[in-house]
C-alpha positions as CSV (number, residue, x, y, z in Angstrom):
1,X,1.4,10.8,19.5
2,X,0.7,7.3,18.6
3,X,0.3,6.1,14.7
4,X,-1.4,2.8,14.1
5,X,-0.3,1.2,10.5
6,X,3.0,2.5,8.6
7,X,1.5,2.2,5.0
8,X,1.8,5.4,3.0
9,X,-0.9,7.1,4.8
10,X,0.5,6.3,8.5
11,X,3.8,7.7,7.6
12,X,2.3,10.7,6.0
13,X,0.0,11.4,8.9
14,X,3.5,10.9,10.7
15,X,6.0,13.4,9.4
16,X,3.6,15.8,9.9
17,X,3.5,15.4,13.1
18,X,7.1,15.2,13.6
19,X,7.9,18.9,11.7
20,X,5.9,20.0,14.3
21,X,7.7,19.5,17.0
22,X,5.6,15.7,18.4
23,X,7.2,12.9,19.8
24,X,5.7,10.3,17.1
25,X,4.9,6.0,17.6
26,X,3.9,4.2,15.1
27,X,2.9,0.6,15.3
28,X,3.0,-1.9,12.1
29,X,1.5,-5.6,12.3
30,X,3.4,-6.7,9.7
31,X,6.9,-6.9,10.3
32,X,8.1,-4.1,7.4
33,X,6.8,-1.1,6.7
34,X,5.1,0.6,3.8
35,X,1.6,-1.3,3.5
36,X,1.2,-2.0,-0.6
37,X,4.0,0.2,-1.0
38,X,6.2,-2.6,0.5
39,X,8.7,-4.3,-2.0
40,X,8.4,-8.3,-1.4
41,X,12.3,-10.5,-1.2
42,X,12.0,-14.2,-2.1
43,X,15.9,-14.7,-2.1
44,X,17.6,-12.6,-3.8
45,X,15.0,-11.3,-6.0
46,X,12.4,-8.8,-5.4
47,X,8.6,-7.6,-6.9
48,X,6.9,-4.8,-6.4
49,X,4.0,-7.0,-5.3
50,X,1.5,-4.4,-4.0
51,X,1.2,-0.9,-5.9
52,X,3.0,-0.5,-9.0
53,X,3.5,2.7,-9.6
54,X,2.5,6.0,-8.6
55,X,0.8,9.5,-10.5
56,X,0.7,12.6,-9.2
57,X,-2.7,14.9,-9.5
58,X,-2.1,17.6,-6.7
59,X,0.5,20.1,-6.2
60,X,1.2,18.7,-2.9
61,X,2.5,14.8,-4.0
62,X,3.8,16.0,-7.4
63,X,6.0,18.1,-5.1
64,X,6.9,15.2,-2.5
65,X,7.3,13.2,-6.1
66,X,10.1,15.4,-7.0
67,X,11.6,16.0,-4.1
68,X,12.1,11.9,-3.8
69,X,13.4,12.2,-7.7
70,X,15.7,14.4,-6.9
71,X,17.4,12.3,-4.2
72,X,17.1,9.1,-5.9
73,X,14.0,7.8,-4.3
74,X,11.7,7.6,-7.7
75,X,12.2,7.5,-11.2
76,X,9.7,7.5,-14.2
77,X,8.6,4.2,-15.8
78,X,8.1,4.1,-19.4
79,X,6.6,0.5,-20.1
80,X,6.8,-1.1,-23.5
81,X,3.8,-0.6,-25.1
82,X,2.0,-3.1,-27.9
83,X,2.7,0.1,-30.1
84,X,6.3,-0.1,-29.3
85,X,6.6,3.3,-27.6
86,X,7.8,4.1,-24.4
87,X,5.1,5.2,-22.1
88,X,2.7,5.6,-24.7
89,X,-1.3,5.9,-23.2
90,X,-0.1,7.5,-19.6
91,X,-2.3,10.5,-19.5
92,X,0.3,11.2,-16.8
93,X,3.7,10.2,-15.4
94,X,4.3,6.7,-13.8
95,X,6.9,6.8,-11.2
96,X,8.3,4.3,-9.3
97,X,10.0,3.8,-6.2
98,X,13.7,3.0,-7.0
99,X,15.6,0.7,-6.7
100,X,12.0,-1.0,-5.1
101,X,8.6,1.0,-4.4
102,X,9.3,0.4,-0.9
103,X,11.8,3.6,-1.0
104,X,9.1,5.6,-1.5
105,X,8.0,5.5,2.1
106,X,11.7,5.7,3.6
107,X,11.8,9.6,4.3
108,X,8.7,9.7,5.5
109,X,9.7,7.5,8.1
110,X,12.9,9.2,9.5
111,X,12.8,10.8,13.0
112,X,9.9,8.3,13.8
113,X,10.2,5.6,16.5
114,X,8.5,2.6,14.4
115,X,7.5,-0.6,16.3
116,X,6.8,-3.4,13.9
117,X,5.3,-6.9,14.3
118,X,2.7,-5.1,16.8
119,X,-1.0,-5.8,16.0
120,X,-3.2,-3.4,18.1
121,X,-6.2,-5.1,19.0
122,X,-7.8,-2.3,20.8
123,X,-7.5,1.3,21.9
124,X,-8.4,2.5,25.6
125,X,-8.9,5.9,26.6
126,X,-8.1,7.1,30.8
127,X,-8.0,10.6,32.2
128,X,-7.7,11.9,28.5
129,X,-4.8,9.8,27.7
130,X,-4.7,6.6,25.1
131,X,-3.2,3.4,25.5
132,X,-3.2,0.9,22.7
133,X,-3.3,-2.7,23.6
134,X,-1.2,-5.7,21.8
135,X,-1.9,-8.7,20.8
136,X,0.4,-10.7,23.8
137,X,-1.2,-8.4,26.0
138,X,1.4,-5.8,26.7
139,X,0.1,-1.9,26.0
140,X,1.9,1.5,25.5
141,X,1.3,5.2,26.3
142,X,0.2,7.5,27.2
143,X,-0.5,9.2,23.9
144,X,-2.5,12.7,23.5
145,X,-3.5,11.4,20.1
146,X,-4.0,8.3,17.9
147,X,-3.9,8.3,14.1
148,X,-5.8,5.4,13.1
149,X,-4.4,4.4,9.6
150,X,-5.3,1.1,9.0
151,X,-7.9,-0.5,6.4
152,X,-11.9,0.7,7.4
153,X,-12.8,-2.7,8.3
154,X,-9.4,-2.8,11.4
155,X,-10.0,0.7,11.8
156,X,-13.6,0.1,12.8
157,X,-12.9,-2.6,15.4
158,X,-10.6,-0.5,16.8
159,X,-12.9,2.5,17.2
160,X,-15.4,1.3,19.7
161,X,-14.8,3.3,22.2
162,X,-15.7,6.1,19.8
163,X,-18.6,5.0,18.3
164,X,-19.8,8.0,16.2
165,X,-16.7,8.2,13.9
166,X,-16.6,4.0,13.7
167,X,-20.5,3.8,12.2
168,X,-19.2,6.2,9.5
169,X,-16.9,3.5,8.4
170,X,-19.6,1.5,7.1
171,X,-20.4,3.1,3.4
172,X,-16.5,2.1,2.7
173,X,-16.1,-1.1,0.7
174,X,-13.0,-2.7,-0.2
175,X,-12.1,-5.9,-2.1
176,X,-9.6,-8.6,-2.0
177,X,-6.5,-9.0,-4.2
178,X,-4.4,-11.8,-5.4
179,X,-0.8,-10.9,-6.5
180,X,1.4,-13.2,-8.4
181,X,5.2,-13.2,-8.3
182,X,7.7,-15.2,-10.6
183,X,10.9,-15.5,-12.3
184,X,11.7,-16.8,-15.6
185,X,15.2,-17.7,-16.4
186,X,14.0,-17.1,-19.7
187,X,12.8,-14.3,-21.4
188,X,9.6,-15.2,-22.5
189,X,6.4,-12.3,-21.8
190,X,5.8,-10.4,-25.4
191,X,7.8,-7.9,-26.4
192,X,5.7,-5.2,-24.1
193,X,6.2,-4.2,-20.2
194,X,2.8,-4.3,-18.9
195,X,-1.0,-5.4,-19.7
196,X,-4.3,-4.6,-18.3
197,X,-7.4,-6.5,-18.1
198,X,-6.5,-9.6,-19.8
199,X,-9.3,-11.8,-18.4
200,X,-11.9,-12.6,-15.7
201,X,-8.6,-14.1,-14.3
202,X,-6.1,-11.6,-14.8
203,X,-6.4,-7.6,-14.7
204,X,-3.0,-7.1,-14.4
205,X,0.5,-8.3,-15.7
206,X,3.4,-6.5,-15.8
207,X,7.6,-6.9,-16.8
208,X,9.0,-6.1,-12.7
209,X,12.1,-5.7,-14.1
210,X,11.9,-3.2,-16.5
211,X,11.2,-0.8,-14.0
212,X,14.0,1.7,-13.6
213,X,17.1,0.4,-10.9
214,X,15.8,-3.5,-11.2
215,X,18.2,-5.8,-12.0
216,X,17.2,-9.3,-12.8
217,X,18.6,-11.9,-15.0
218,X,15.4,-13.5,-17.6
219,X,12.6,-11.6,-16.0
220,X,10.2,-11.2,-12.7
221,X,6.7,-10.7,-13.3
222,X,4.2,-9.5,-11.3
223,X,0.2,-10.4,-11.9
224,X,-2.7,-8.9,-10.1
225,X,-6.0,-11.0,-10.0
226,X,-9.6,-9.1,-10.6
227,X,-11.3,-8.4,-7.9
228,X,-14.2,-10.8,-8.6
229,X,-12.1,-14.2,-8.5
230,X,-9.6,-12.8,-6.0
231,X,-13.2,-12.4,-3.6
232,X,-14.4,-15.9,-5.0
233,X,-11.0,-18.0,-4.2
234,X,-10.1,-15.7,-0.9
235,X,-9.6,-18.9,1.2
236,X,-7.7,-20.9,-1.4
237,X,-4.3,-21.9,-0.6
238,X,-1.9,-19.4,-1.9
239,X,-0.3,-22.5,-3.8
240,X,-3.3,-23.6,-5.3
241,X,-4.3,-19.9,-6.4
242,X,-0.7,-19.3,-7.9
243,X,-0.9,-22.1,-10.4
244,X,-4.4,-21.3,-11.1
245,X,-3.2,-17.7,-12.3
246,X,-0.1,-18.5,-14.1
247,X,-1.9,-20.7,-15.9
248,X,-4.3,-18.4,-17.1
249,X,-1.2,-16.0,-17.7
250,X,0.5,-18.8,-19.8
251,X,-2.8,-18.8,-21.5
252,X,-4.0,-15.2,-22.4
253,X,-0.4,-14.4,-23.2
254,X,0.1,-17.7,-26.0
255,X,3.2,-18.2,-23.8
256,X,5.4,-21.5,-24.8
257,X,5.5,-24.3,-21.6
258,X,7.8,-22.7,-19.2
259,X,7.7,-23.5,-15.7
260,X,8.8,-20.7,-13.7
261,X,12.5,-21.0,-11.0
262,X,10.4,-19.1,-8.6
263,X,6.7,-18.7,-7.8
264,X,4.8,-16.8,-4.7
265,X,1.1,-15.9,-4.3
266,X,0.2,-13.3,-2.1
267,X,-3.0,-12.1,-0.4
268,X,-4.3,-8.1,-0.5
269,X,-6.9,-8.6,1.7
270,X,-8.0,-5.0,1.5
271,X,-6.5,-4.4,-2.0
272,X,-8.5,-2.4,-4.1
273,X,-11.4,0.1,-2.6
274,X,-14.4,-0.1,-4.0
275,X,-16.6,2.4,-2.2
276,X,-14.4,5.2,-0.5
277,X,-15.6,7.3,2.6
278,X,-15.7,10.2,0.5
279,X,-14.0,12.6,2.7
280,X,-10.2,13.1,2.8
281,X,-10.0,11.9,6.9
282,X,-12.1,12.4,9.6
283,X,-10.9,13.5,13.2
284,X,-12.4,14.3,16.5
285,X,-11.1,17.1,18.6
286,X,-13.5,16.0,21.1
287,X,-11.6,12.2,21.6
288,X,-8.4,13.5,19.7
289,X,-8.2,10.7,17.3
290,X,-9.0,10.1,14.0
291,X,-8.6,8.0,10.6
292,X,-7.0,8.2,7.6
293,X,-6.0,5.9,4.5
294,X,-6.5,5.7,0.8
295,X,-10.1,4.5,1.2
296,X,-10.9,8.0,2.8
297,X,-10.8,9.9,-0.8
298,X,-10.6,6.5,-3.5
299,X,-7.9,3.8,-4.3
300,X,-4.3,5.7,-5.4
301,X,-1.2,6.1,-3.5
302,X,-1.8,9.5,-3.8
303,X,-4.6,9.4,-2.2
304,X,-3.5,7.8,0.9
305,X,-0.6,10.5,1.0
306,X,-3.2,13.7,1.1
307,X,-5.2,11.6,4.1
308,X,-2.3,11.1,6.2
309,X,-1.2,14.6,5.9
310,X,-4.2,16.7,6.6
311,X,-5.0,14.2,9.8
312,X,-2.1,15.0,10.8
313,X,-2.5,18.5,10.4
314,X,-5.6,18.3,11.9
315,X,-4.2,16.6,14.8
316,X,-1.5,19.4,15.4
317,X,-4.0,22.6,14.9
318,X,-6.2,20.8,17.9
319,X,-3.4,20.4,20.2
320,X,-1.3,23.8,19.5
């Protein structure tokens, strides 16, 4: 069986296939794992740059949830609040990857063979066996099946050769993202852990390190643009567009003039879904292949778990 992307939703679609008995590929463009689930190093220090932080509405992640609790993997997050209480306005649990969010993919991803710095640029199907094409020209397979987990825009490039499941694609929108990640050698945010839609700038700041299992001297901070002026300075240099939001930061916050040690922009291209599919995956038994990702059923981490699962599921019931 062949996986293509190893966010969340590929390794879901993944383990599944693995407790049944498959021999499982999975192949990443980017050079880690874990999609927005990824935890970003700029030396020594890290930021949760993508997702930050998970919530559990179905039996089936609350119990993945606490089985990563009890090893270690997650613990709950109670932010500051401007009220001063711990976790105060969650109508339900944060948790967060510990000691970065990137450990809440790492058990999905044992017993897999995962190739990464592999873009697949297309997907060939001969005598009922795929082949996935690379980038520098090089392919692998045969596979029985492909598990197509990447954002709906790659996924429908790749799905040409199947054109009924690609044209479904279309309904799905998905907008960009800007994150923002610096250190202070100061302390200097407001005595509160996170804040939400600050501006037309900002609709996200939060305290990285005050996340369970961070460890930081003065404080990393992570800022998520809107999805309006992330779309309307998408080609901007990240340099430019990092100065740009930590001065709007600085500004919504009343901060003194600090100039951060450390400061990195970073492009979601797909970050935040807009217009989902509207179904949890869809697969054909016909092709044996199908698609799966957050967009499928909306925007959370959650969400891109339950996809990945049932396509794999759905995978194994049409090949037993």
């Amino acid at each position: 069986m062949a996986v293509v992307g190893a966010g969340l939703a590929g390794l879901s679609c993944a383990r599944v296939l693995r407790r049944s008995g498959a021999y499982v590929e999975m192949f990443e463009q980017d050079r880690i794992i874990g999609g927005r689930m990824a935890t970003a190093r700029i030396g020594s220090v890290s930021y949760d740059h993508g997702a930050q932080y998970l919530t559990a509405r179905s039996a089936q992640f609350k119990a993945y949830l606490d089985e990563l609790n009890a090893t270690g993997y997650v613990s709950r997050w109670k932010p500051h609040s401007a009220a001063g209480i711990d976790g105060s306005g969650q109508m339900m649990p944060w948790y967060v990857g510990t000691p970065g969010m990137s450990s809440i993919v790492r058990p999905l991803a044992e017993g897999v063979r995962i190739h990464t710095g592999r873009r697949v640029h297309t997907i060939t199907r001969v005598d009922r066996a795929w082949y996935l094409w690379f980038d520098d020209e090089t392919k692998a397979g045969p596979f029985a099946a492909v598990a197509i987990t990447v954002p709906a825009p790659q996924a429908q490039l790749l799905l040409g050769p199947v054109a009924d499941i690609g044209e479904s694609l279309r309904r799905v929108r998905i907008l960009p993202c800007w994150a923002l990640m610096v250190r202070l050698d100061q302390r200097s945010l407001p005595d509160q852990d996170v804040f939400s839609d600050m501006s037309d700038v900002i609709r996200w700041i939060s305290r990285n390190n005050s996340k369970p299992g961070r460890t930081a001297r003065g404080e990393t901070i992570v800022v998520h643009a809107s999805p309006k002026w992330s779309r309307e300075v998408e080609d901007q240099e990240p340099e430019i567009v990092a100065e740009e939001m930590w001065s709007e930061v600085c500004h919504v916050l009343a901060l003194p003039p600090v100039r951060p040690s450390q400061m990195t922009a970073h492009l979601w291209r797909y970050g935040l879904v807009d217009q989902s599919l509207g179904e949890s995956f869809i697969y054909s038994s016909q092709h044996n292949v199908g698609i799966a990702g957050d967009w499928c059923l909306g925007r959370l981490g959650e969400h891109a778990f339950e996809s990945g699962s049932a396509l794999g599921r759905a995978i194994v019931a049409s090949l037993d």
